[in-house]
C-alpha positions, 0 to 999 in steps of 0.5 A: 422781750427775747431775754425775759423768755429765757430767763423764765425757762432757766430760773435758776439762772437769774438768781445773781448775788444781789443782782449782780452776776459778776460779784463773788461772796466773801471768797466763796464762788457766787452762785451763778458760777457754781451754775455755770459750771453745773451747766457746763457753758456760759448762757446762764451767766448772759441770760443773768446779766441780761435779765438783771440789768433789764429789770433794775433799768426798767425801775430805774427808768421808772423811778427816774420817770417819778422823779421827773414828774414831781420836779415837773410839778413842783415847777409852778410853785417854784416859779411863783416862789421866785417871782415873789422873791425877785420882786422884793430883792429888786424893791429893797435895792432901788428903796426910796426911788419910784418903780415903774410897774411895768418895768418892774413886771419885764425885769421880773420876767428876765430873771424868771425865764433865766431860772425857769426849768422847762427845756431842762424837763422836756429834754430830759422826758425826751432823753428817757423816752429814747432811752427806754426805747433803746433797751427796749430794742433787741440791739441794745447799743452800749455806746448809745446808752451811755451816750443818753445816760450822759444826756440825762445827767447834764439836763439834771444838773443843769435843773439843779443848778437853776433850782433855788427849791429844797424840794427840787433839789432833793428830787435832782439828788435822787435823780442823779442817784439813779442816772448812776446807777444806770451808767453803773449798768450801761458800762457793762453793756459796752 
């Protein structure tokens, strides 16, 4: 990427203060400023700021990609989970009256399909495909970005208000930790 070449000839100019180029320490100036004005002009506070923000988007993606693969993979266990508890709910409130299997099987899969996660996950795997694209572009459109960042955080809560799993629920936290964090990003790119 055109910004990774310019922050590797101009080191100097990447190194924010925890990151974040517009932050000033304790009424001193940060170090990027002190650079800009042994610079003289403004190309190291945007190769910072743009370096920066491609760096903890790329382990935020990551992350958010982790993320996704475990509430993936917890999936299955939760259904099965589910399944089980529909069926015994069902069982105790029709207690003493004959159940007819099959019915108890299509009412089973009723609440089953109402809980199941699936879109919600192949939406969301779909949103940060486009979304590591768009950063990835040499246009990185803020609107865009927050357009998607507002995509993935509607698909996780969506996730986490279907998820009747601890597991699931801890991972949807983190998740939207890191969504945050990248509209945290998102709105310095507009």
């Amino acid at each position: 990427m055109a910004v990774d070449a310019l922050a590797s000839e101009s080191p100097d100019a990447c190194r924010c203060t925890a990151g974040r180029p517009d932050s000033v320490e304790a009424g001193h100036l940060a170090p990027w400023m002190s650079r800009r004005i042994a610079v003289g002009g403004t190309l190291p506070i945007l190769v910072c700021t743009a370096t920066s923000m491609v760096r903890i988007e790329r382990s935020s993606l990551g992350s958010l990609d982790k993320q996704v693969k475990v509430i993936t993979e917890l999936r299955e266990e939760a259904n099965l989970q589910l399944q089980d508890r529909f069926e015994q709910k069902i069982r105790a409130r029709i207690k003493g009256t004959e159940i007819d299997p099959a019915r108890l099987s299509q009412e089973i899969v009723i609440q089953l399909e109402k809980a199941d996660i699936n879109e919600e996950l192949s939406r969301l795997s779909e949103h940060i495909k486009n979304y590591r694209q768009l950063v990835s572009s040499q246009q990185a459109e803020g609107k865009k970005l927050d357009f998607y960042t507002q995509e993935l955080l509607r698909e996780v809560n969506t996730i986490g208000s279907k998820s009747q799993v601890a597991k699931i629920t801890q991972s949807v936290v983190e998740a939207k930790t890191l969504i945050e964090r990248l509209r945290e990003q998102v709105q310095n790119v507009q």
